[in-house]
MARBA-3410 file (N, C-alpha, C, O; in Angstrom, 1 decimal):
86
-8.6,-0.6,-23.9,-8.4,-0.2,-22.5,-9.1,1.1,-22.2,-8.9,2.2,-22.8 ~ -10.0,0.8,-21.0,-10.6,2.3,-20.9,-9.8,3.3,-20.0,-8.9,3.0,-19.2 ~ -10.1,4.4,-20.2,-9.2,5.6,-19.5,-8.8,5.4,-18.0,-7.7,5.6,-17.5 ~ -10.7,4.8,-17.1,-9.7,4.8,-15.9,-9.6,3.2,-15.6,-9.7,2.9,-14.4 ~ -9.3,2.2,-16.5,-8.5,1.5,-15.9,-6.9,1.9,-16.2,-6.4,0.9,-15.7
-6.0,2.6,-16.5,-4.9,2.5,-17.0,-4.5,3.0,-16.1,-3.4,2.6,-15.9 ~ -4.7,4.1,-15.2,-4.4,4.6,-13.9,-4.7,4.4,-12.7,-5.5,5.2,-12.2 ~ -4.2,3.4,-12.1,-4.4,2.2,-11.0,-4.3,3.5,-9.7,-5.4,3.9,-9.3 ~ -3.3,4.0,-9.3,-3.8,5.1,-8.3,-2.2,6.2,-8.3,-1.2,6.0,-8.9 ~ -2.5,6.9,-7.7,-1.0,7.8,-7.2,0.1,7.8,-6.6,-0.2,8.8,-6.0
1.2,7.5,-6.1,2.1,7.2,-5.2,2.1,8.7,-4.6,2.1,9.8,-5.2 ~ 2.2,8.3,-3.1,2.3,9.2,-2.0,3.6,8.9,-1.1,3.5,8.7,0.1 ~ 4.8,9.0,-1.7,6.2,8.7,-1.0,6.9,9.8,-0.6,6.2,10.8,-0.9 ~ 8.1,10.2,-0.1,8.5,11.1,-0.3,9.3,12.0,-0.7,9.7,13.1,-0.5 ~ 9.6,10.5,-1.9,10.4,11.2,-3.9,9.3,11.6,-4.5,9.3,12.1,-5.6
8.1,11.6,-3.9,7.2,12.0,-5.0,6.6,13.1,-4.1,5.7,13.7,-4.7 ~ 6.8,13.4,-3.4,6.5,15.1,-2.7,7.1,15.9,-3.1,6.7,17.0,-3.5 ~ 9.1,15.2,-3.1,9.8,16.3,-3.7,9.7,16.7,-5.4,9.7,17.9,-5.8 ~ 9.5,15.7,-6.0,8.9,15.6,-7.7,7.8,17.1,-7.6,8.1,18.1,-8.2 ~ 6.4,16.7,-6.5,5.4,17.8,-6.7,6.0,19.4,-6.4,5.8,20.5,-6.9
6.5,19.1,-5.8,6.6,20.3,-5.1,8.0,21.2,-5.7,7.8,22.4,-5.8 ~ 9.4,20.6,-6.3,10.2,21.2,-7.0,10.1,21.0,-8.4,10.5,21.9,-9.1 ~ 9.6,19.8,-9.0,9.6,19.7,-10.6,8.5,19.7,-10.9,8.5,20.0,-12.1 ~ 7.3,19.6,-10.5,5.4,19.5,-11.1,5.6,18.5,-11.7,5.5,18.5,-12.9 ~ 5.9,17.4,-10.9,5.5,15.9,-11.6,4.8,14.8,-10.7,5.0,14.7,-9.5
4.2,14.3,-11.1,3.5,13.9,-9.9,3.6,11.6,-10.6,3.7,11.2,-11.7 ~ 3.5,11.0,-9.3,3.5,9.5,-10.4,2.6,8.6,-10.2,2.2,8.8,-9.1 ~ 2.1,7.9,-10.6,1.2,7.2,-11.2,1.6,5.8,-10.7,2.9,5.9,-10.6 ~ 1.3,4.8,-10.5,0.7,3.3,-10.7,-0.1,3.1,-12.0,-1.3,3.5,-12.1 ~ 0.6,2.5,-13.0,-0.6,2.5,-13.9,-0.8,0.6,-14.5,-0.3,-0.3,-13.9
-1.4,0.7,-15.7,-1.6,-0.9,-15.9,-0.2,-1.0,-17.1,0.2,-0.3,-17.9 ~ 0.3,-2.5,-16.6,1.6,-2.9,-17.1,1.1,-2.8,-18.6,2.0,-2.7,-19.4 ~ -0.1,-2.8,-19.1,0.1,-2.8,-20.9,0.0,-1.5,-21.4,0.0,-1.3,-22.7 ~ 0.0,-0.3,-20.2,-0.1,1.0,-21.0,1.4,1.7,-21.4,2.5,1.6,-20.8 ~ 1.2,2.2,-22.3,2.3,2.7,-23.2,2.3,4.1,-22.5,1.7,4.4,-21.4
3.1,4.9,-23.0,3.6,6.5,-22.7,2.2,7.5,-23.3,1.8,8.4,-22.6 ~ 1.5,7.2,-24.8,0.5,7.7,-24.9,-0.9,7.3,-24.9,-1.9,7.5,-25.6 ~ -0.7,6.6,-23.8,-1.9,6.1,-23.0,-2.5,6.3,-22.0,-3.6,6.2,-21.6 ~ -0.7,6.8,-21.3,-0.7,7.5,-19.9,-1.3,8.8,-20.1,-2.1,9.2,-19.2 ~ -1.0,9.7,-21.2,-1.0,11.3,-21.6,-2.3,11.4,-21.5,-2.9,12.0,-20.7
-2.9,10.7,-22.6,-4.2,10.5,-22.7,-5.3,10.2,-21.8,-6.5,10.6,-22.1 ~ -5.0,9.3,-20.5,-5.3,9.4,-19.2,-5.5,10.4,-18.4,-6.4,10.9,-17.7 ~ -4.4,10.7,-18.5,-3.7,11.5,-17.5,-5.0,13.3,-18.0,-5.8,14.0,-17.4 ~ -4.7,13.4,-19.1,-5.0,14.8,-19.8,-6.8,14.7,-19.0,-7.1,15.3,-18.0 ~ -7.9,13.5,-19.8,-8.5,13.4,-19.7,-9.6,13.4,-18.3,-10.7,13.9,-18.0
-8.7,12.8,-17.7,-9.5,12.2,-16.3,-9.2,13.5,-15.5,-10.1,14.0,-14.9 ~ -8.0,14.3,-15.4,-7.6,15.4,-14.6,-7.9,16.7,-15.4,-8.0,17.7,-14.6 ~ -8.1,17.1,-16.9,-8.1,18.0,-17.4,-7.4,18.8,-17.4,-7.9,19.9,-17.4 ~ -5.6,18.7,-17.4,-4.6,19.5,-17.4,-3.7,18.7,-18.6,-4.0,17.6,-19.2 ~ -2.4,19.6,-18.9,-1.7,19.3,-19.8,-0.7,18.7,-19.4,-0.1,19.0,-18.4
-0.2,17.6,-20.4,0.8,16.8,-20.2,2.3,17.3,-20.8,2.3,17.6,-21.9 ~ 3.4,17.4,-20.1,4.3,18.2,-20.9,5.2,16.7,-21.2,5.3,16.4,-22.4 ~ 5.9,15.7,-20.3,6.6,14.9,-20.7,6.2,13.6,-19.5,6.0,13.8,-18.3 ~ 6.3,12.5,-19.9,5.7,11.2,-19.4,7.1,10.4,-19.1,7.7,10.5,-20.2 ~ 7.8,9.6,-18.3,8.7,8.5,-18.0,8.3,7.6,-17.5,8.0,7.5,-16.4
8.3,6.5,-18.9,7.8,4.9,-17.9,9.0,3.8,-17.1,10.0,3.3,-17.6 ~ 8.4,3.7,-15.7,9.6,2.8,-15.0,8.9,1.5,-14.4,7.9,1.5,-13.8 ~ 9.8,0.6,-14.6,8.8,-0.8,-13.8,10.0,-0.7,-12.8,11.2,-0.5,-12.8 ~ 9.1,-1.0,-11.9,9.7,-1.3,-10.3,10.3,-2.7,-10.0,10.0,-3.7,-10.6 ~ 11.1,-2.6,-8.9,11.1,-4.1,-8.5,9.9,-4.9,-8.0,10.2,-6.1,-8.1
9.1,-4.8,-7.6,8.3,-5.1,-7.5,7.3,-5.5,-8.8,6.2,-6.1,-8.6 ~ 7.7,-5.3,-9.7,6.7,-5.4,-10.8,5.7,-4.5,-11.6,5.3,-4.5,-12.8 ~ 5.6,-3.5,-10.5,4.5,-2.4,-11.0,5.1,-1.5,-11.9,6.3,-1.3,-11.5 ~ 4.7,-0.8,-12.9,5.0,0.0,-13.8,4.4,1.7,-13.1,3.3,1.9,-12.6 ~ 5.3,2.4,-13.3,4.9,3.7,-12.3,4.9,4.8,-13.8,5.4,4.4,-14.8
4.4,5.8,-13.6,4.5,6.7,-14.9,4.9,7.8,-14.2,4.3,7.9,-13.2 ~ 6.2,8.8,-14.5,6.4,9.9,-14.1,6.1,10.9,-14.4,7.0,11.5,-15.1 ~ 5.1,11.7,-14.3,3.8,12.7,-15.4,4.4,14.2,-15.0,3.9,14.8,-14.1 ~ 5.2,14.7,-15.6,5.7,15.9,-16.0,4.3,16.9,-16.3,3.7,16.5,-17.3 ~ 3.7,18.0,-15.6,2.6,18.7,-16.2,3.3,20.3,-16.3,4.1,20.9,-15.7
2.4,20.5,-17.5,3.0,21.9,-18.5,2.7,22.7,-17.4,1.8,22.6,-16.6 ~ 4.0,23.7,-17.5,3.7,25.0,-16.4,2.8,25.6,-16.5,3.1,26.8,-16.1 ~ 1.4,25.5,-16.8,0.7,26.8,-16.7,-0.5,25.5,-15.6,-1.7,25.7,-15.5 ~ 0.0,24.5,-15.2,-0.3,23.8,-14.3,0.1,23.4,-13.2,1.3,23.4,-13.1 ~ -0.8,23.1,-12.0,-0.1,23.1,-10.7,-0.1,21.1,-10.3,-1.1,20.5,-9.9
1.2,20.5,-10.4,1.0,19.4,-9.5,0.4,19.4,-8.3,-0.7,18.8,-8.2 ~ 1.1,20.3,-7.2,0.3,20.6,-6.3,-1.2,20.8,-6.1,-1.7,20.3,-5.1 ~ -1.8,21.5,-6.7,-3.1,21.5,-7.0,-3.7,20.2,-6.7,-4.2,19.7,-5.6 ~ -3.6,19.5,-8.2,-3.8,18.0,-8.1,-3.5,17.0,-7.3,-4.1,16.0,-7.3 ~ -2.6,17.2,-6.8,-2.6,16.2,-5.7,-3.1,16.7,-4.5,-2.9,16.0,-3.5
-3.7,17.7,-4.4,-4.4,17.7,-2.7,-5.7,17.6,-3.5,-6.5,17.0,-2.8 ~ -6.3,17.8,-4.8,-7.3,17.2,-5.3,-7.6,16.0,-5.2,-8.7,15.6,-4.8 ~ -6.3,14.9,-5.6,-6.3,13.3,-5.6,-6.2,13.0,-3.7,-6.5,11.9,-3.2 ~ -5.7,14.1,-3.0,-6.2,13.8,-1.7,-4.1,12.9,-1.3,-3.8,12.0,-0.6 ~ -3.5,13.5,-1.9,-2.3,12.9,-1.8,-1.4,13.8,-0.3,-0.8,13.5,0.7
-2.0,15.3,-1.0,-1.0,15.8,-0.2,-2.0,16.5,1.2,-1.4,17.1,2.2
END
């Protein structure tokens, strides 16, 4: 599985504003066969920041979401008006 297939795109809701903006986590759509260090490894790679802790949840819907915890000397915020979220 290559790096950027495993990260399908960002959710832009607004549990996930409050995530960016009070906890620095930002979430993910990713592909249903990726694991927790697949996400990290994704996640590190393609954005160039540090991963502090990952939560995988499947939706009703089916889709598998990753909840990407980034180490404080990183800004969620940042990255998401990078990914064009906020």
């Amino acid at each position: 599985m290559s790096q950027s297939s495993i990260i399908i795109r960002p959710v832009s809701t607004e549990k996930s504003f409050r995530l960016i903006e009070k906890e620095n986590k930002l979430i993910f759509i990713v592909d249903p066969k990726a694991d927790k260090n697949t996400v990290r490894e994704a996640v590190e790679k393609s954005f160039n920041v540090k991963v502090e802790k990952i939560n995988i949840i499947r939706s009703i819907t089916g889709e598998k979401k990753a909840v990407v915890k980034l180490a404080k000397e990183y800004s969620a915020m940042d990255l998401a008006s990078k990914l064009k979220i906020v």
